[in-house]
VEXGUMI-326670 format. One record per atom (N, C-alpha, C): residue in three letters; x, y, z. Coordinates in steps of 0.1 Angstrom, whole numbers, plus 5000, padded with zeros to 4 digits. Example, Ala and Ser with C-alpha at 12.3 -4.5 7.8 and 13.67 -1.06 7.14 Angstrom:
BEGIN
ALA513249435078ALA512349555078ALA513249675078SER512849785071SER513749895071SER512950005079
***
This chain:
BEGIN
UNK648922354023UNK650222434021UNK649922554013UNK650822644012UNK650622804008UNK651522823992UNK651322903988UNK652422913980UNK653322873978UNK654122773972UNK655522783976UNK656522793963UNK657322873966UNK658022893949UNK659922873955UNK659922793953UNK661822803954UNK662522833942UNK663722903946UNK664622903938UNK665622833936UNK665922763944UNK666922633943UNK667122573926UNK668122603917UNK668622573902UNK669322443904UNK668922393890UNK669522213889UNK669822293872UNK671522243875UNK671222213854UNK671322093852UNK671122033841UNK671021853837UNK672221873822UNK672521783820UNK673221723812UNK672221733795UNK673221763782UNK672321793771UNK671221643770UNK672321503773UNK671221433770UNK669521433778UNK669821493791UNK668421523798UNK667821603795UNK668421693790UNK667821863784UNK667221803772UNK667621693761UNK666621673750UNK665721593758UNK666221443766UNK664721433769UNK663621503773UNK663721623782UNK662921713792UNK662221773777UNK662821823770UNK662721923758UNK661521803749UNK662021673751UNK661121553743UNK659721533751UNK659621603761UNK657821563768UNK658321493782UNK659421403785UNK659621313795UNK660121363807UNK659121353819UNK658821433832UNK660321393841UNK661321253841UNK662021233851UNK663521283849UNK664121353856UNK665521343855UNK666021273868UNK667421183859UNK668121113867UNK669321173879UNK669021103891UNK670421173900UNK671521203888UNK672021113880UNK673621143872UNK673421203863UNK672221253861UNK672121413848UNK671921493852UNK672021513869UNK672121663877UNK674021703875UNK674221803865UNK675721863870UNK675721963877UNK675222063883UNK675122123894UNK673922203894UNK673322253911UNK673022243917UNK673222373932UNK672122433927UNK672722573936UNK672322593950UNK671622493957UNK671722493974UNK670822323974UNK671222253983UNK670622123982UNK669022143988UNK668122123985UNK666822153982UNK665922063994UNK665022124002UNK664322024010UNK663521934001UNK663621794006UNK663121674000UNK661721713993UNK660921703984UNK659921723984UNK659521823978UNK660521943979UNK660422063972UNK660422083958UNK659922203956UNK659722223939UNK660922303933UNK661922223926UNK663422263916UNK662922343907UNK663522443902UNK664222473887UNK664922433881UNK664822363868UNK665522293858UNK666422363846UNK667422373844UNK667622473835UNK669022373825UNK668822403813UNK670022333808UNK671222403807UNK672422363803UNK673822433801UNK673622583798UNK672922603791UNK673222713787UNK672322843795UNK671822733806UNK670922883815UNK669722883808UNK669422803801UNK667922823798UNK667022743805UNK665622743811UNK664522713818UNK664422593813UNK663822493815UNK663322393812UNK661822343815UNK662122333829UNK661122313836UNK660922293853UNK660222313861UNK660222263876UNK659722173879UNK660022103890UNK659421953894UNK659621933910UNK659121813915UNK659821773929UNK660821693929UNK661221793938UNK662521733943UNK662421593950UNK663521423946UNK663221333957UNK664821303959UNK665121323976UNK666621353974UNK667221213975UNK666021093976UNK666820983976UNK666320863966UNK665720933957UNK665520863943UNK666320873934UNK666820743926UNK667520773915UNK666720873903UNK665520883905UNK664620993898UNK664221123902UNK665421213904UNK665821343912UNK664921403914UNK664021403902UNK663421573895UNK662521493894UNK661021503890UNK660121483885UNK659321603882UNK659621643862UNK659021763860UNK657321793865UNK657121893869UNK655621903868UNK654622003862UNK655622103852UNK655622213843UNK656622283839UNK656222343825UNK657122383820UNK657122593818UNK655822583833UNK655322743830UNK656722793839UNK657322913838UNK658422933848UNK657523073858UNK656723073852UNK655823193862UNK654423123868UNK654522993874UNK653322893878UNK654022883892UNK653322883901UNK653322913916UNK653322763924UNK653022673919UNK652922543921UNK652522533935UNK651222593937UNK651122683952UNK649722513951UNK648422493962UNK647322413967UNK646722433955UNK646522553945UNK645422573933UNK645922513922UNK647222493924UNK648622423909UNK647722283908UNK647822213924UNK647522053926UNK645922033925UNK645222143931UNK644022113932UNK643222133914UNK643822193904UNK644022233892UNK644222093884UNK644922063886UNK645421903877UNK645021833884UNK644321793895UNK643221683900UNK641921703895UNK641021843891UNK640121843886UNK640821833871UNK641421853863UNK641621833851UNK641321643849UNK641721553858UNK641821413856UNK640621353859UNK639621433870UNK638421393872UNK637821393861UNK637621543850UNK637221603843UNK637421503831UNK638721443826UNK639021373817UNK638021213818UNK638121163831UNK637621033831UNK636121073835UNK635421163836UNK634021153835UNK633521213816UNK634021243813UNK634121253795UNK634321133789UNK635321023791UNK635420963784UNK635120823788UNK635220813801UNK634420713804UNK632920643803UNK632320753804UNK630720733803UNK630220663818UNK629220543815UNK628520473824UNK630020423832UNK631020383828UNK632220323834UNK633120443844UNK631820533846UNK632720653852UNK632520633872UNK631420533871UNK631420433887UNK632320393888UNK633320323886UNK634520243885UNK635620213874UNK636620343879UNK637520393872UNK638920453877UNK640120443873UNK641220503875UNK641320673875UNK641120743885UNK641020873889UNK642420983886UNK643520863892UNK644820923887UNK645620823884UNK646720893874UNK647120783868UNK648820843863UNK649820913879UNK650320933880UNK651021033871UNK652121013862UNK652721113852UNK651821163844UNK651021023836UNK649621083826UNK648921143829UNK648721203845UNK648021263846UNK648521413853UNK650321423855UNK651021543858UNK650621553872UNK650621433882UNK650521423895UNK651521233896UNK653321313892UNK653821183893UNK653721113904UNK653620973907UNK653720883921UNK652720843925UNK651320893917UNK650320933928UNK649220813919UNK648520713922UNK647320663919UNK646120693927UNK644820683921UNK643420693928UNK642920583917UNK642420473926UNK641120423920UNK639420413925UNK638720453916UNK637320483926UNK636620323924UNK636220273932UNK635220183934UNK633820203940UNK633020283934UNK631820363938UNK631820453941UNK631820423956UNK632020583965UNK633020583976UNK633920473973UNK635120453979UNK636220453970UNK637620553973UNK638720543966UNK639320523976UNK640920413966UNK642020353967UNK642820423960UNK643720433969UNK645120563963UNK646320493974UNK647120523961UNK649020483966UNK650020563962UNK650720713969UNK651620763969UNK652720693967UNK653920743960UNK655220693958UNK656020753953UNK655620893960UNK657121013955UNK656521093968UNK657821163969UNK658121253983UNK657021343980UNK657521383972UNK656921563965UNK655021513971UNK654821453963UNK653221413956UNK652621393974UNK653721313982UNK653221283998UNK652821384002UNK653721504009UNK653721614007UNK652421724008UNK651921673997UNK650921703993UNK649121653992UNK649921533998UNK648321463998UNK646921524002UNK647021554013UNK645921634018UNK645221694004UNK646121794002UNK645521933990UNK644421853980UNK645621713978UNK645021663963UNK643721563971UNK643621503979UNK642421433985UNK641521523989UNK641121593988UNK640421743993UNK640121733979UNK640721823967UNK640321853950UNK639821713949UNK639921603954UNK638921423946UNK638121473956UNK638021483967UNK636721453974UNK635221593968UNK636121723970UNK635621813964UNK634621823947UNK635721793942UNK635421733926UNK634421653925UNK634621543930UNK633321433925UNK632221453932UNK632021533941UNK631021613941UNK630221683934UNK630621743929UNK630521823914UNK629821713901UNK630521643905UNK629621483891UNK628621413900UNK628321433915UNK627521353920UNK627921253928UNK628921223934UNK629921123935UNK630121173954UNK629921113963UNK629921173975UNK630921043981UNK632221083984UNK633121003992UNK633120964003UNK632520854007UNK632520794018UNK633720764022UNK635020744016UNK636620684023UNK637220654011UNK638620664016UNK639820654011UNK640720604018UNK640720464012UNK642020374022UNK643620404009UNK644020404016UNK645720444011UNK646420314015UNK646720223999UNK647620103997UNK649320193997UNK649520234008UNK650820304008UNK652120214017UNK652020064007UNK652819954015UNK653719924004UNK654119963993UNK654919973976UNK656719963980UNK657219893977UNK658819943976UNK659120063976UNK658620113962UNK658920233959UNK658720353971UNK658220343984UNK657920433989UNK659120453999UNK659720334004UNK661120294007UNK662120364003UNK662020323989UNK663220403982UNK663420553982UNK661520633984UNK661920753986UNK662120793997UNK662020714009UNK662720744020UNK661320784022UNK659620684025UNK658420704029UNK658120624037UNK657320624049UNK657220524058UNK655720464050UNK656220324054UNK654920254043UNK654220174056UNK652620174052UNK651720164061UNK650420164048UNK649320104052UNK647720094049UNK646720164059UNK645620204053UNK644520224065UNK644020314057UNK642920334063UNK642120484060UNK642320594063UNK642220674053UNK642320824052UNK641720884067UNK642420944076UNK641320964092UNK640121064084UNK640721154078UNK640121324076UNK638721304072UNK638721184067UNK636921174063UNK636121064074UNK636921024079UNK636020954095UNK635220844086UNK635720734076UNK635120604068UNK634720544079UNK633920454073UNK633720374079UNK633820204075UNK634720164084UNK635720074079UNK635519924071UNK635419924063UNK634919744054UNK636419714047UNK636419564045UNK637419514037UNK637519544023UNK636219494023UNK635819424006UNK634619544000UNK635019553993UNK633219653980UNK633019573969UNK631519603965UNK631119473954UNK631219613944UNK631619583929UNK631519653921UNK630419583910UNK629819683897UNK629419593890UNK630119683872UNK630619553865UNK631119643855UNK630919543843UNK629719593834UNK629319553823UNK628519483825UNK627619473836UNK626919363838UNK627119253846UNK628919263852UNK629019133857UNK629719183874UNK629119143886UNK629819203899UNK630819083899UNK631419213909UNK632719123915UNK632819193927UNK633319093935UNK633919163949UNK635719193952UNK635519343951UNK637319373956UNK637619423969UNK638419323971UNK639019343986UNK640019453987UNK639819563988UNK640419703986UNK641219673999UNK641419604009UNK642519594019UNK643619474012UNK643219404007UNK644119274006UNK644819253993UNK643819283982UNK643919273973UNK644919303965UNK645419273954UNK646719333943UNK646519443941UNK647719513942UNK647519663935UNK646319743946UNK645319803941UNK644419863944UNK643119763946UNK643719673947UNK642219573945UNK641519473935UNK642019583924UNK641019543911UNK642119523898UNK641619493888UNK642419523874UNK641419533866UNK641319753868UNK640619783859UNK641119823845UNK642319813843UNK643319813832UNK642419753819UNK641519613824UNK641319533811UNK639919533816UNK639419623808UNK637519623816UNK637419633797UNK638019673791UNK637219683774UNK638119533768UNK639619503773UNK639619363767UNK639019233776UNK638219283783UNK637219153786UNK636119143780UNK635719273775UNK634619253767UNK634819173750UNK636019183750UNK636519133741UNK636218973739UNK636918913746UNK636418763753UNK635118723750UNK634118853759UNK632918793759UNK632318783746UNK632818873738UNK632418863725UNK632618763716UNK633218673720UNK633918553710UNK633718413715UNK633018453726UNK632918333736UNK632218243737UNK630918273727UNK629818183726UNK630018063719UNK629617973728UNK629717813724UNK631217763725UNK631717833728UNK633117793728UNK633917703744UNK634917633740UNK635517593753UNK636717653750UNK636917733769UNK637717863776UNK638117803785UNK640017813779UNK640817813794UNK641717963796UNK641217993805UNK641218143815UNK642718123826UNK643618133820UNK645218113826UNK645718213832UNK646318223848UNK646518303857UNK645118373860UNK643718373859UNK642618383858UNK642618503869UNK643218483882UNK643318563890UNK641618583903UNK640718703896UNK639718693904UNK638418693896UNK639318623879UNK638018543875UNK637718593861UNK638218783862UNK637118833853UNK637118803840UNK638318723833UNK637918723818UNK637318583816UNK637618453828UNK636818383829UNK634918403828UNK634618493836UNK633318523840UNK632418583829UNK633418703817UNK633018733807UNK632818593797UNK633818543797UNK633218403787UNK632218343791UNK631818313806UNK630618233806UNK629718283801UNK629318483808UNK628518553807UNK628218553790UNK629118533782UNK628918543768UNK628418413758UNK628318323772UNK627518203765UNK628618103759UNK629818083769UNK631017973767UNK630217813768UNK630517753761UNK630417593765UNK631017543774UNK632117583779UNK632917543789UNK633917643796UNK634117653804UNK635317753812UNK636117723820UNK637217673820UNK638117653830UNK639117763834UNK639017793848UNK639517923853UNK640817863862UNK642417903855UNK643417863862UNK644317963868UNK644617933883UNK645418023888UNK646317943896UNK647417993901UNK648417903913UNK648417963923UNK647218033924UNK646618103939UNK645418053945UNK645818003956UNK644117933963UNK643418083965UNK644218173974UNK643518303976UNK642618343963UNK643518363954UNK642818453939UNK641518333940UNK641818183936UNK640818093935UNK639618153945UNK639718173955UNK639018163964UNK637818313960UNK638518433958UNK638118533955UNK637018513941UNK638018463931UNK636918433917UNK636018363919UNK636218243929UNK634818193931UNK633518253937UNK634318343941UNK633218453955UNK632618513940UNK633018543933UNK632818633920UNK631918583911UNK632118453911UNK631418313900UNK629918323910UNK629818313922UNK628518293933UNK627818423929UNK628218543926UNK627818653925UNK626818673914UNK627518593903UNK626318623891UNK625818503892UNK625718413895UNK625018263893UNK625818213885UNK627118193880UNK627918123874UNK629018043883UNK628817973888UNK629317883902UNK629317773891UNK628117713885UNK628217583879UNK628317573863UNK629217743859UNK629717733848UNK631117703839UNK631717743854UNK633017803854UNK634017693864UNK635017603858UNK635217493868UNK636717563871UNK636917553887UNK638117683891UNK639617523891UNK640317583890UNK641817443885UNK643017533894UNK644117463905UNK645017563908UNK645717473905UNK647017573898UNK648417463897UNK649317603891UNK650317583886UNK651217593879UNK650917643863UNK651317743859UNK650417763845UNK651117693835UNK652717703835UNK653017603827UNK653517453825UNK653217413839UNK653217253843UNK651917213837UNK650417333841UNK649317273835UNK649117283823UNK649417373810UNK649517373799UNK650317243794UNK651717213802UNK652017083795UNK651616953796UNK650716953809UNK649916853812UNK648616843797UNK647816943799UNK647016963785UNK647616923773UNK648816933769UNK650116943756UNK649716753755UNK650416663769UNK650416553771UNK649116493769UNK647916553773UNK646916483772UNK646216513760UNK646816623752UNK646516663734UNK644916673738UNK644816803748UNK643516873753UNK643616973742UNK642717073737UNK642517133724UNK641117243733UNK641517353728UNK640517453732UNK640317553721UNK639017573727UNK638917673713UNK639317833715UNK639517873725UNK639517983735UNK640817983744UNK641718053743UNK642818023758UNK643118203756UNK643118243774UNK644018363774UNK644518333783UNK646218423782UNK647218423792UNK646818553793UNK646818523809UNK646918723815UNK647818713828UNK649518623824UNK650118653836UNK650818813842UNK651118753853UNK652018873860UNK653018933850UNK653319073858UNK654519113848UNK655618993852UNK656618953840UNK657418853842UNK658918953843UNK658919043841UNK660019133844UNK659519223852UNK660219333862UNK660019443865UNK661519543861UNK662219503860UNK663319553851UNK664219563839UNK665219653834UNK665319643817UNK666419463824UNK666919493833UNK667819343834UNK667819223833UNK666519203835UNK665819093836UNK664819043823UNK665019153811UNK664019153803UNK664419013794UNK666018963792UNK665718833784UNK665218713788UNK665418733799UNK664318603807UNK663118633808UNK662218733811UNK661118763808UNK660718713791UNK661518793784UNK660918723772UNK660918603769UNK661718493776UNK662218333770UNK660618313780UNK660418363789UNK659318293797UNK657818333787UNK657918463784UNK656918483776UNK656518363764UNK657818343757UNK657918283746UNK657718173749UNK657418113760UNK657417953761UNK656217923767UNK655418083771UNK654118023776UNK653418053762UNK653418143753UNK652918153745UNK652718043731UNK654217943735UNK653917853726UNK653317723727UNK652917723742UNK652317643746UNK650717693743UNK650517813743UNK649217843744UNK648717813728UNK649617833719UNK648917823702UNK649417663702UNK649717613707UNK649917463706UNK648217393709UNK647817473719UNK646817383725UNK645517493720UNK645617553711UNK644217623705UNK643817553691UNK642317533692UNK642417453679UNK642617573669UNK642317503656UNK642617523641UNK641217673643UNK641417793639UNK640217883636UNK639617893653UNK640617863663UNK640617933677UNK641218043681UNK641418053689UNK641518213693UNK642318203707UNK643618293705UNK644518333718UNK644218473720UNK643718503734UNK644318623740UNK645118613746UNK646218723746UNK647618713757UNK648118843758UNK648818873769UNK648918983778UNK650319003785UNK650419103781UNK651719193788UNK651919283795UNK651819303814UNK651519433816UNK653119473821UNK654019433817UNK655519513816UNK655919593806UNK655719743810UNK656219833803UNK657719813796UNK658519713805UNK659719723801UNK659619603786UNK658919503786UNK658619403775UNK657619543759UNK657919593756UNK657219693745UNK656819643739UNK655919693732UNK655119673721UNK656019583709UNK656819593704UNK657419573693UNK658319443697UNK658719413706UNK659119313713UNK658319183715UNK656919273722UNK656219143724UNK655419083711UNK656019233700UNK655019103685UNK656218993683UNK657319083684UNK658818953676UNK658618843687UNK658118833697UNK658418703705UNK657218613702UNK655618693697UNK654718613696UNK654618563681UNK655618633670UNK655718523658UNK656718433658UNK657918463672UNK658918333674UNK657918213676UNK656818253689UNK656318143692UNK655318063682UNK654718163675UNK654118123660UNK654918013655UNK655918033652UNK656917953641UNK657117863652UNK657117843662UNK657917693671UNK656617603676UNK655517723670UNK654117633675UNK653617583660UNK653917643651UNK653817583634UNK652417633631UNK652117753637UNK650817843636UNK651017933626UNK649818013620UNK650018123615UNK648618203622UNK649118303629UNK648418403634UNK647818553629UNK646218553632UNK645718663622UNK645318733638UNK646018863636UNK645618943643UNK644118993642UNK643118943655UNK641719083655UNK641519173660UNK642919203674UNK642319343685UNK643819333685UNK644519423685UNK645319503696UNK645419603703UNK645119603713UNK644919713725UNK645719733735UNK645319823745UNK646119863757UNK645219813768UNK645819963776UNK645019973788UNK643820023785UNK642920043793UNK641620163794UNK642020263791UNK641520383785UNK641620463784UNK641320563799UNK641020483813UNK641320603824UNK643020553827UNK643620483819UNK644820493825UNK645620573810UNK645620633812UNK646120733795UNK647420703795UNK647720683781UNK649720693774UNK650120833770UNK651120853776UNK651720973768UNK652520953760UNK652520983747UNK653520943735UNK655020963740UNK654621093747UNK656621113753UNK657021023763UNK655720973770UNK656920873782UNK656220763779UNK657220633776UNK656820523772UNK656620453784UNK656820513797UNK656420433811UNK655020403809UNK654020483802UNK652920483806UNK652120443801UNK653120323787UNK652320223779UNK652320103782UNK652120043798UNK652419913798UNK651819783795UNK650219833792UNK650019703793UNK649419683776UNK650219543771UNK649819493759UNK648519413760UNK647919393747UNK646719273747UNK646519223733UNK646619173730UNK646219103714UNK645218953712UNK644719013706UNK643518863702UNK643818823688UNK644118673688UNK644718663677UNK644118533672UNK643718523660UNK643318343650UNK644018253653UNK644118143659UNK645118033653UNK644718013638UNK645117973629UNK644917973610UNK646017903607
***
């Protein structure tokens, strides 16, 4: 694409004018009050508040409740192939700095935090996984897969393929036709699965099948966490998934590891995972129910010295959040129920809409109904390739805490 600059004006409402003015990229359909020609889908708006003053530009999505998505606040920026190809090397540039050795297998883009809303890239060697889910950003794809392929070049990084998980709800709602496969323009050559290796321990992701993008590289530093604590100890690994914080406790010298999921698939994957490092006869794999089998353990006054919960988000919306929390709250009291005395819970939240400050008041409810006192040793996030921006709290979602039973 060429240049493209419209003039098409949106003003928003004061309360959207302080958010926008507060750092935060989305305006809502019902904080548009007018609107000076209806804008092709995809297109780049001017934002301006009441009083005629600039705000910012963004894409246009004309059938998202998230109208606008700012994507600067320069009013003389062209938002032309060099705008996109500009902020895709800025994100390369960030995760080969701060990543280090972890810069093999890493989150490339990371949507808002990275001022390419909608848009994920994850690299798994020399194959990226990327999922569109805004008009604008679609639009665009080409430009910005061209600056990744381009770019990691430049670090050494030679792209064999890019399959596109572009199968999301969200793509629905922008009115995207959703579909999987490989990128044609680079002519890949086609595999399911890639072995990664990260920290010492491989695993195999099925970049076609798999959750999300395949992997959950979200928690590549609170695994190491685990492994750090893990020696001698007996580990139960809850919603365990495709293994990895199970695999870190053996790798760290666990006495025992039981890896639970209510997925034969996931089972089936973590085992493929467990064969990989020679930990097959360390790690005993359990499928059921997480909180049928926790009460089963409760009943049989089973005692571990080690338990993490790393379930699913239990909410995806603010409506749903008090039931998400009563679910949180009841797995987590099961979980300090069954840690011994001077053991250790990890447990995990990857719902942005469940916050930080939430998930501490629910984990000292559970404290008090489990008759624990809990000494916090880590609280963390995501990885640092998936960055928070203090102004949009979307883009803190995932909690982690490792905590004493005491």
């Amino acid at each position: 694409m060429k240049t493209e600059r419209t003039f098409t004006a949106c003003t928003v409402t004061p309360k959207q004018e302080k958010r926008i003015r507060g750092g935060h990229p989305w305006v809502y359909e019902d904080e548009i009050t007018e609107i000076s020609a209806e804008p092709e889908n995809g297109s780049i708006v001017d934002v301006f508040g009441r009083k005629h003053n600039y705000l910012g530009s963004g894409l246009y999505s004309a059938n998202s409740k998230i109208r606008i998505r700012i994507l600067d606040h320069n009013a003389n920026e062209k938002f032309d192939d060099a705008f996109f190809a500009r902020r895709t090397a800025y994100a390369l540039k960030y995760r080969h700095e701060v990543m280090g050795e972890d810069f093999a297998n890493c989150r490339l883009i990371h949507g808002e935090a990275d001022g390419l809303p909608g848009l994920t890239a994850d690299k798994y060697g020399d194959i990226l996984v990327t999922e569109v889910s805004s008009y604008g950003i679609d639009l665009r794809r080409d430009v910005i897969y061209r600056a990744l392929v381009s770019g990691l070049q430049e670090y050494g990084v030679t792209v064999s393929g890019i399959y596109e998980r572009n199968d999301g709800d969200l793509r629905r709602r922008e009115g995207l036709a959703q579909y999987t496969g490989w990128y044609e323009a680079l002519s890949p050559e086609p595999k399911d699965k890639v072995i990664i290796s990260e920290h010492g321990i491989l695993y195999e992701v099925d970049i076609v099948n798999g959750q999300k993008t395949g992997f959950f590289l979200d928690q590549k530093y609170n695994r190491l966490e685990i492994r750090k604590i893990a020696g001698n100890m007996d580990v139960l690994d809850c919603c365990t998934h495709t293994g990895s914080f199970a695999l870190n406790a053996a790798y760290g010298g666990a006495a025992s590891v039981t890896a639970l999921d209510i997925s034969d698939t996931a089972l089936d994957t973590a085992r493929t995972n467990a064969r990989l490092n020679h930990l097959e006869d360390r790690v005993e794999f359990r499928q059921g129910d997480v909180f049928e089998e926790l009460k089963s353990y409760l009943q049989e006054h089973r005692k571990f010295d080690v338990i993490i919960l790393d379930p699913p988000a239990f909410t995806k919306s603010r409506s749903t959040l008090r039931n998400a929390y009563n679910g949180y709250l009841r797995l987590n009291t099961y979980g300090m129920r069954l840690v011994k005395r001077g053991g250790y819970l990890a447990t995990c939240s990857c719902s942005h809409f469940m916050d930080t400050e939430s998930f501490r008041q629910m984990l000292k409810e559970a404290s008090e109904a489990a008759g624990v006192t809990l000494r916090i040793i880590a609280e963390t996030h995501a990885a640092c390739d998936h960055p928070r921006l203090i102004s949009v709290p979307e883009t803190d979602y995932l909690k982690f805490f490792l905590l004493q039973i005491i």
